[in-house]
matplotlib code that plots the C-alpha trace (Angstrom):
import matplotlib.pyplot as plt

x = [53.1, 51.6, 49.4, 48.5, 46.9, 45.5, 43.6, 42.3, 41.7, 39.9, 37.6, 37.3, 35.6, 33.4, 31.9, 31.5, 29.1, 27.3, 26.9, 25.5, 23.1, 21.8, 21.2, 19.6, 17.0, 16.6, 13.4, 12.8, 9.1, 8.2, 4.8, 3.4, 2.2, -0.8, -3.6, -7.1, -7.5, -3.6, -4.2, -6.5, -3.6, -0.9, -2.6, -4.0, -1.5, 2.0, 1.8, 0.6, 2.9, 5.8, 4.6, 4.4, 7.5, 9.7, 8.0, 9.8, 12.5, 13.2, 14.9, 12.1, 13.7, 10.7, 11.3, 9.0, 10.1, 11.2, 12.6, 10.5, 8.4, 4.4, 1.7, -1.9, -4.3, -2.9, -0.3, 3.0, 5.3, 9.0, 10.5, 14.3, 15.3, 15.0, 13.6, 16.0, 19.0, 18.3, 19.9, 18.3, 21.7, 21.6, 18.1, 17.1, 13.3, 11.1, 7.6, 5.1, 1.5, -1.1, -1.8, -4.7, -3.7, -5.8, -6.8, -4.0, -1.6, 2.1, 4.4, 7.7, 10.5, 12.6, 10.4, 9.8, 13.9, 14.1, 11.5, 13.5, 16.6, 15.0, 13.6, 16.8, 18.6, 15.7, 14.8, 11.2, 8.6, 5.2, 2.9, -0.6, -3.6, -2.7, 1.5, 0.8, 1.2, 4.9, 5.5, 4.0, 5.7, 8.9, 8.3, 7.6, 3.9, 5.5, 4.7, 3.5, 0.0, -0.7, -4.2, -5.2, -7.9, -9.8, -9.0, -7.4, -7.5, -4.3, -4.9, -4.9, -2.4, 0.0, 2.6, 0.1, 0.7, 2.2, 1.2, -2.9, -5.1, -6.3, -8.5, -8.7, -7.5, -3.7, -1.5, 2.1, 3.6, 7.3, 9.0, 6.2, 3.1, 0.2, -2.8, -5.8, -8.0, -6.1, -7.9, -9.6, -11.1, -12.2, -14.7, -15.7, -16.5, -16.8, -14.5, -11.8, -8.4, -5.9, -3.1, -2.1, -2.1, 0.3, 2.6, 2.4, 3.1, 5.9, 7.6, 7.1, 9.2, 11.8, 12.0, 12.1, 15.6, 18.2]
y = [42.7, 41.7, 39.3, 41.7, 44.4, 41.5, 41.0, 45.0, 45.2, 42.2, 43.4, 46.6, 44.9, 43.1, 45.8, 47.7, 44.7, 44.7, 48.0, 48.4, 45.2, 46.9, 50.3, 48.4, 47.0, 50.1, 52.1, 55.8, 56.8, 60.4, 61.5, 65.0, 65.9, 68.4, 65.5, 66.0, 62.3, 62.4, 59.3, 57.6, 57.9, 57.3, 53.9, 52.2, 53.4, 54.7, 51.7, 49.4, 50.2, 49.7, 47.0, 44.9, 46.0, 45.5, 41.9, 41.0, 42.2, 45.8, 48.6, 52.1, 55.4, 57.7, 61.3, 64.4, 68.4, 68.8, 65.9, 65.7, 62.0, 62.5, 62.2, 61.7, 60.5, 57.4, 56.9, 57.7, 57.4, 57.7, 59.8, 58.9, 62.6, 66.1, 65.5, 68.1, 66.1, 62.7, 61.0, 58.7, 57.6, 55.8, 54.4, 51.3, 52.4, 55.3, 55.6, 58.3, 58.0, 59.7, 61.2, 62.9, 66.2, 69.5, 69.9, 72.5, 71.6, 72.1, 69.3, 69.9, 70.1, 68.4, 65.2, 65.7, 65.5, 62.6, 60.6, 61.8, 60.9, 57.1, 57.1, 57.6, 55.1, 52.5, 52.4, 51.3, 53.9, 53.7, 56.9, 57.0, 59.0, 62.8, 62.0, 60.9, 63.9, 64.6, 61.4, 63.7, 66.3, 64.5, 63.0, 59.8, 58.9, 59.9, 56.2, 54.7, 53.6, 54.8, 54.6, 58.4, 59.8, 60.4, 61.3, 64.4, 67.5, 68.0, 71.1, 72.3, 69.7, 69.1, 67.3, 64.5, 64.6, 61.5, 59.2, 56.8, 56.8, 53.6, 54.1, 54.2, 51.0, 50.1, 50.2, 48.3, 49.6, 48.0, 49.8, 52.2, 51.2, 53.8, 53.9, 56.4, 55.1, 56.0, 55.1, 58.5, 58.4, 54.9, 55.7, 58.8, 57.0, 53.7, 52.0, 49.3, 51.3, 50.2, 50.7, 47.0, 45.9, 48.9, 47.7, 44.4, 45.7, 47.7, 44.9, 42.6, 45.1, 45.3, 41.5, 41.5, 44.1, 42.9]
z = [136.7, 133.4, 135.1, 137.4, 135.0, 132.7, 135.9, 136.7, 132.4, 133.2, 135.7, 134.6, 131.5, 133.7, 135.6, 132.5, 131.1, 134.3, 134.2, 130.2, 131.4, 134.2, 132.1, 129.7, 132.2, 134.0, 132.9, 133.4, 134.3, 134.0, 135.9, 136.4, 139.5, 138.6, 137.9, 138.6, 140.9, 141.9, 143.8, 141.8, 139.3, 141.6, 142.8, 139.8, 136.8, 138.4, 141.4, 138.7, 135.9, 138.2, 139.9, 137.0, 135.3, 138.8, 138.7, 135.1, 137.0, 135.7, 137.5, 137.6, 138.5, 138.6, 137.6, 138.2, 137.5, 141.2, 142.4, 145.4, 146.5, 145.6, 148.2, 148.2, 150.4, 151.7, 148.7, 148.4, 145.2, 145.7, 143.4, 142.2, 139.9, 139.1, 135.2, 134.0, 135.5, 134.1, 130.8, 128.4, 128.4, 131.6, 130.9, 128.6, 128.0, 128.8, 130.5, 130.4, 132.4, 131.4, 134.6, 133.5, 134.2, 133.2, 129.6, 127.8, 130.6, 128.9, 127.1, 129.2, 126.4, 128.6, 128.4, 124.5, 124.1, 126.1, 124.4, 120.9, 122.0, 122.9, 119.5, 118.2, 120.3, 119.3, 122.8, 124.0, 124.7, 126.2, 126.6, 127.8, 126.8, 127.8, 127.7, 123.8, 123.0, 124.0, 121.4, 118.3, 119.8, 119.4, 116.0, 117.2, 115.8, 112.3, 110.4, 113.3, 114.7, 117.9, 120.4, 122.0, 124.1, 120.6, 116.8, 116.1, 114.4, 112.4, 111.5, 115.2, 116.2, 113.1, 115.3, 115.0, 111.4, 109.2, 112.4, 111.8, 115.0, 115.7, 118.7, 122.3, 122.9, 123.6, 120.5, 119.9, 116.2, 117.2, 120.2, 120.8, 122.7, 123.2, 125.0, 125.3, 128.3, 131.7, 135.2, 135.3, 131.6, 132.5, 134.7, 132.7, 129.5, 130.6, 128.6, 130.1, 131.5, 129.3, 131.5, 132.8, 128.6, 128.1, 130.4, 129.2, 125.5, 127.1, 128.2, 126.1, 123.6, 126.3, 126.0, 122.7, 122.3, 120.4]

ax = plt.figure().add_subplot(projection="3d")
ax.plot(x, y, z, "-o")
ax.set_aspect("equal")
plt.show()
């Protein structure tokens, strides 16, 4: 008999490793479905942030406010969860597209907690261009360096406040990488889309845990 639960407490505490390795490699990716090229931004910064982090061999549960799978045109993005039913604790990073949605378009406080709640838990973040915001938001950029769409007013926007713009380009200040040229803006402004180096400087701060 003694054997015998030594066994089950053994492999109980196997599975529970497994389990906190596979959290820890498992990223959540928020997108908003309201963008003004959905699959221009679907294609060439969802697709491609994904791709490449699946390819390092992380786990991407995508996340949108109703649960349902995105199409347009010929794209399809499968969607995993509800936004308002997921846990940071069952996820080892967090990833927010820009997805270029309308200008003024809300910060869903759902998303701001979440990205708080990885800040707290040291987890990595990455946010690009319009989903920077929901890192001031959540008292994020406080201290930190961080790339946007252009400088800001803090007067109109004091949750930037305490955090130094460095420009467009993609920013890494420790566990939080930024960028402020998404697909869309790239071929407004013609500057270079930032999003594959994002995802590089996302992962390589996953690598680099611990």
């Amino acid at each position: 008999m003694k054997n015998f639960l030594l066994t089950i407490l053994t492999g109980l505490a196997l599975l529970a490793g497994n389990l906190s390795v596979a959290d820890e490699n498992t990223v959540l990716m928020f997108i908003r479905d309201n963008s003004r090229d959905l699959q221009l931004m679907l294609e060439e910064e969802v697709l491609l942030m994904k791709n490449m982090l699946e390819a390092e061999g992380y786990r991407v549960e995508i996340a949108t406010n109703d649960g349902m799978d995105i199409t347009s045109g010929s794209v399809t993005v499968e969607v995993d969860h509800k936004i308002a039913d997921v846990s940071m604790d069952d996820y080892g990073a967090i990833a927010l597209p820009c997805m270029a949605p309308p200008r003024g378009s809300a910060l869903e406080q759902t998303v701001t907690d979440l990205v708080k709640n990885a800040a707290e838990a040291g987890k990595p973040i990455a946010a690009s261009r319009g989903s920077v915001g929901f890192l001031a938001e959540a008292g994020v950029l406080e201290g930190r360096r961080y790339a946007y769409a252009s400088p800001v007013n803090i007067e109109e926007r004091p949750s930037f406040r305490g955090g130094t713009y460095t420009g467009t380009g993609t920013e890494r200040d420790g566990n939080v990488s930024t960028n402020g040229i998404c697909p869309l803006a790239s071929r407004s402004t013609n500057l270079p889309d930032g999003t594959a180096d994002l995802a590089r400087y996302f992962i390589e701060s996953l690598k680099e845990r611990g």
